[in-house]
OpenMM code with the backbone's topology and positions (N, CA, C; nanometers):
from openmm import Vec3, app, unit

residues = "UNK UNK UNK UNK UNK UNK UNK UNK UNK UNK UNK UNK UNK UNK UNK UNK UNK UNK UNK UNK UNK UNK UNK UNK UNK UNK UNK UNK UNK UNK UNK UNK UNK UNK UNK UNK UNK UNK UNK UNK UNK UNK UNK UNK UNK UNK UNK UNK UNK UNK UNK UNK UNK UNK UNK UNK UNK UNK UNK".split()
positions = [
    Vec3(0.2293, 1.4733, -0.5601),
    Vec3(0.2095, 1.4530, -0.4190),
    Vec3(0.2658, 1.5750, -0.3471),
    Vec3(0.1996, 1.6383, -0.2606),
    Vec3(0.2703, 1.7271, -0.1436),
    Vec3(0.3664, 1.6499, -0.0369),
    Vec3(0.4387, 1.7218, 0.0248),
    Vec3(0.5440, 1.7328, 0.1337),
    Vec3(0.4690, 1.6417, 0.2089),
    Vec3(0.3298, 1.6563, 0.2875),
    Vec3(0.3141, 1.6688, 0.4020),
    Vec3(0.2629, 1.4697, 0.3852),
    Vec3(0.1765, 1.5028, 0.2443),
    Vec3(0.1642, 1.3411, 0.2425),
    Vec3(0.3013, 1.2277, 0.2440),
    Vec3(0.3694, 1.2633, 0.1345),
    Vec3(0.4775, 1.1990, 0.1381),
    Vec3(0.5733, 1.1620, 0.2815),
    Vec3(0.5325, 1.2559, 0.3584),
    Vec3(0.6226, 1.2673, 0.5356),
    Vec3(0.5386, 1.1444, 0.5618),
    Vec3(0.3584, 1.1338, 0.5804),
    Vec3(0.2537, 1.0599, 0.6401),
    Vec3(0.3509, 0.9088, 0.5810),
    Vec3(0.3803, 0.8840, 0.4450),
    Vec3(0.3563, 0.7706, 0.4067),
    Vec3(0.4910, 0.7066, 0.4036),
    Vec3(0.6275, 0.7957, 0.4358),
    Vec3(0.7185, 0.7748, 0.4995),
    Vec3(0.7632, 0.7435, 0.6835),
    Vec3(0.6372, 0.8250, 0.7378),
    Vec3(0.6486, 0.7235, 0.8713),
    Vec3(0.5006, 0.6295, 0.8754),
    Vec3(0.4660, 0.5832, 0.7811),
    Vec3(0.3744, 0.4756, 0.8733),
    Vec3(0.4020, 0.3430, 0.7985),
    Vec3(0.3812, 0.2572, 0.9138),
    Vec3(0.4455, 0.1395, 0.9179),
    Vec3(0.3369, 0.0451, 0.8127),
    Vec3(0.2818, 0.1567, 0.7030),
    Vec3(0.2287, 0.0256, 0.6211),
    Vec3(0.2687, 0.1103, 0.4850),
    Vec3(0.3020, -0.0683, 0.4106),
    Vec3(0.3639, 0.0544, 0.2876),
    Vec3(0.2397, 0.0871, 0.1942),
    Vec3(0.2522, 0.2271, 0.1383),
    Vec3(0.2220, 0.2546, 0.0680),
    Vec3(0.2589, 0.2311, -0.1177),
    Vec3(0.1575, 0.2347, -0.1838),
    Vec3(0.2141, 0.2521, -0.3416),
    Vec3(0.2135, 0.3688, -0.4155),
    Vec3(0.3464, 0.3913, -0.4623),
    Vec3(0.3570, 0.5051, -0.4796),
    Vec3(0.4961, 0.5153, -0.6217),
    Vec3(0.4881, 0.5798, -0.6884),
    Vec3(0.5560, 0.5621, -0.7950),
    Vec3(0.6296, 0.6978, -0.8682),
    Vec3(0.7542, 0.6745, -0.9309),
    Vec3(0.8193, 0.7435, -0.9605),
    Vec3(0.9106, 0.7494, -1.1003),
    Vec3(0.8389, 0.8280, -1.2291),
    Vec3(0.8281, 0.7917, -1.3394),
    Vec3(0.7637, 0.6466, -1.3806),
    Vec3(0.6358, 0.5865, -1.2939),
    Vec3(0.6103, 0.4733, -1.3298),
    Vec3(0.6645, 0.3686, -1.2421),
    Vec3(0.7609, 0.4186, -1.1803),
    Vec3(0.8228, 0.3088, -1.1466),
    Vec3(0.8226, 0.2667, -0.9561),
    Vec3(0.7500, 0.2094, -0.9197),
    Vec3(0.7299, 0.2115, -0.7259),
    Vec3(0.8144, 0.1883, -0.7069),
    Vec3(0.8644, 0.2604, -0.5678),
    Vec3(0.9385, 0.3008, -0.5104),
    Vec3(0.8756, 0.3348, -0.4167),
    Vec3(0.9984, 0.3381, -0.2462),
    Vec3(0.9800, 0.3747, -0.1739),
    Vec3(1.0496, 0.5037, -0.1159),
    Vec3(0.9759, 0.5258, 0.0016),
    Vec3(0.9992, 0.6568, 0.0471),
    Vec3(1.0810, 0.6680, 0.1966),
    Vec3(1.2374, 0.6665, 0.1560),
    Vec3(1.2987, 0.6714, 0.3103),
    Vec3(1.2767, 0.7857, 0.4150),
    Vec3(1.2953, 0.9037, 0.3129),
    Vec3(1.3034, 1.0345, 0.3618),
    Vec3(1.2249, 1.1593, 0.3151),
    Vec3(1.2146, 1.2676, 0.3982),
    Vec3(1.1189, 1.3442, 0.3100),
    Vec3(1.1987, 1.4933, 0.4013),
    Vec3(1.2385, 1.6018, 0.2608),
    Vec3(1.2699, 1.7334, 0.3592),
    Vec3(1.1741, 1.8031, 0.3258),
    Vec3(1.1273, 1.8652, 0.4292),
    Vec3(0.9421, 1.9314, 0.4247),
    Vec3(1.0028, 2.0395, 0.3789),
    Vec3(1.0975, 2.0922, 0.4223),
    Vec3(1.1668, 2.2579, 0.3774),
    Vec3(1.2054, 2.2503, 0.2564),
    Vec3(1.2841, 2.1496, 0.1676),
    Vec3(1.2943, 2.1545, 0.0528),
    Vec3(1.2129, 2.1263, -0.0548),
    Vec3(1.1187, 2.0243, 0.0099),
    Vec3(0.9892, 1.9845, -0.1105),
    Vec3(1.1099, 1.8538, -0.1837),
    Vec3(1.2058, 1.7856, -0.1383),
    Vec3(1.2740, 1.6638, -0.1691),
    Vec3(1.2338, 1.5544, -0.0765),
    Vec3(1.2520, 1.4286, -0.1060),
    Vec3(1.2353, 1.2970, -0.0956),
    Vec3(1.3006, 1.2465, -0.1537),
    Vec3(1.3930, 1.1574, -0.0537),
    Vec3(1.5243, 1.0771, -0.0846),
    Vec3(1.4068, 0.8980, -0.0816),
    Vec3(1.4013, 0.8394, -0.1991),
    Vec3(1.3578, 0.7476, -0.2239),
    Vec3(1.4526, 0.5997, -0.3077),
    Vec3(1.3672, 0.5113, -0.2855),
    Vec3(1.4493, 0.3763, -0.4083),
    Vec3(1.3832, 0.2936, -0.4263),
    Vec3(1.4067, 0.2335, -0.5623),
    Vec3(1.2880, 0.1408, -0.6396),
    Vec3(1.2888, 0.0692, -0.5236),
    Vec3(1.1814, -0.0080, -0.5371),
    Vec3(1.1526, -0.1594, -0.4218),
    Vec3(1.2377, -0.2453, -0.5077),
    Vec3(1.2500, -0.2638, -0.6037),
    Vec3(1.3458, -0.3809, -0.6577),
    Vec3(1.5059, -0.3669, -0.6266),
    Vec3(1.5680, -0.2437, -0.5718),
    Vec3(1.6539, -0.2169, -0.5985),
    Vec3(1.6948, -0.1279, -0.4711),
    Vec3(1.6955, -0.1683, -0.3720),
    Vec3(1.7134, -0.0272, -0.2373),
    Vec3(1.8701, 0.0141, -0.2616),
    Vec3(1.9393, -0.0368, -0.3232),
    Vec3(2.0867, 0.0269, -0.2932),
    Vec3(2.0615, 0.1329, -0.3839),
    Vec3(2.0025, 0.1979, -0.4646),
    Vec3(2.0086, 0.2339, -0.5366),
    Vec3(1.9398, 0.4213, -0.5087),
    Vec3(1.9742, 0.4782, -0.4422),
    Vec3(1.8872, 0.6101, -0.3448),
    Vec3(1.9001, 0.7190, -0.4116),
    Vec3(1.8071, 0.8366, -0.4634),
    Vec3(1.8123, 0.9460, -0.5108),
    Vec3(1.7068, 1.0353, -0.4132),
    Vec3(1.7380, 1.1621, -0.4983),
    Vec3(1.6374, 1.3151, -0.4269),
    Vec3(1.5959, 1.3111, -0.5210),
    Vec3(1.4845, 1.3302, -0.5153),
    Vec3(1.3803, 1.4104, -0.6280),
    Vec3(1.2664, 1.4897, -0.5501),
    Vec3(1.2081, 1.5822, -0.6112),
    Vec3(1.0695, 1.6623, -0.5800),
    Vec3(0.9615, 1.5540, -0.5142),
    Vec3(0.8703, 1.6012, -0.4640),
    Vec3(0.8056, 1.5170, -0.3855),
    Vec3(0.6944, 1.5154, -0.4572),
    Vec3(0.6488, 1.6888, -0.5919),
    Vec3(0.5460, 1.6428, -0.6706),
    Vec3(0.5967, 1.5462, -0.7877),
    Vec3(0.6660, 1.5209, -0.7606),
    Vec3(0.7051, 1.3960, -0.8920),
    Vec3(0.6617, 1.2860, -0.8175),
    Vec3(0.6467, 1.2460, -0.7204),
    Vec3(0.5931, 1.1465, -0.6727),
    Vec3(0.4287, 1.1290, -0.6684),
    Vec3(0.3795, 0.9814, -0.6734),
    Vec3(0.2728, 0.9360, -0.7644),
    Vec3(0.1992, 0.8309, -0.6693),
    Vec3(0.0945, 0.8938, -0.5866),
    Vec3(0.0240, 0.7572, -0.5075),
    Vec3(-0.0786, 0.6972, -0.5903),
    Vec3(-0.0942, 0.5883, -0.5869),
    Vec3(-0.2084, 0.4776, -0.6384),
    Vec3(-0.2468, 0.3518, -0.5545),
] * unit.nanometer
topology = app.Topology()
chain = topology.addChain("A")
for resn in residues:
    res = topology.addResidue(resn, chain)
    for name in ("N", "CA", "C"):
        topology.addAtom(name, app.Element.getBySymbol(name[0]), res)
């Protein structure tokens, strides 16, 4: 996934599916300058990391 999608599907108010190693997750945050996205499983929101934003996986 690019920056710019991941920003789209982090502000709109419908969720998207989207996955990370397999695993969906959502998308709190997105830094367009770094190419990171601070995300967390849906099963699990306490749970928050950065990763690349092409590691992220829409379906």
């Amino acid at each position: 996934m690019d920056s710019q999608r991941a920003q789209e599907i982090s502000a709109s108010p419908v969720m998207a599916n989207v996955t990370y190693n397999g695993n969906r997750v959502y998308i709190e945050h997105v830094d367009q300058e770094n190419q990171i996205a601070t995300i967390h499983p849906l099963e699990n929101p306490n749970h928050k990391q950065s990763v690349p934003v092409t590691n992220l996986e829409e379906y």
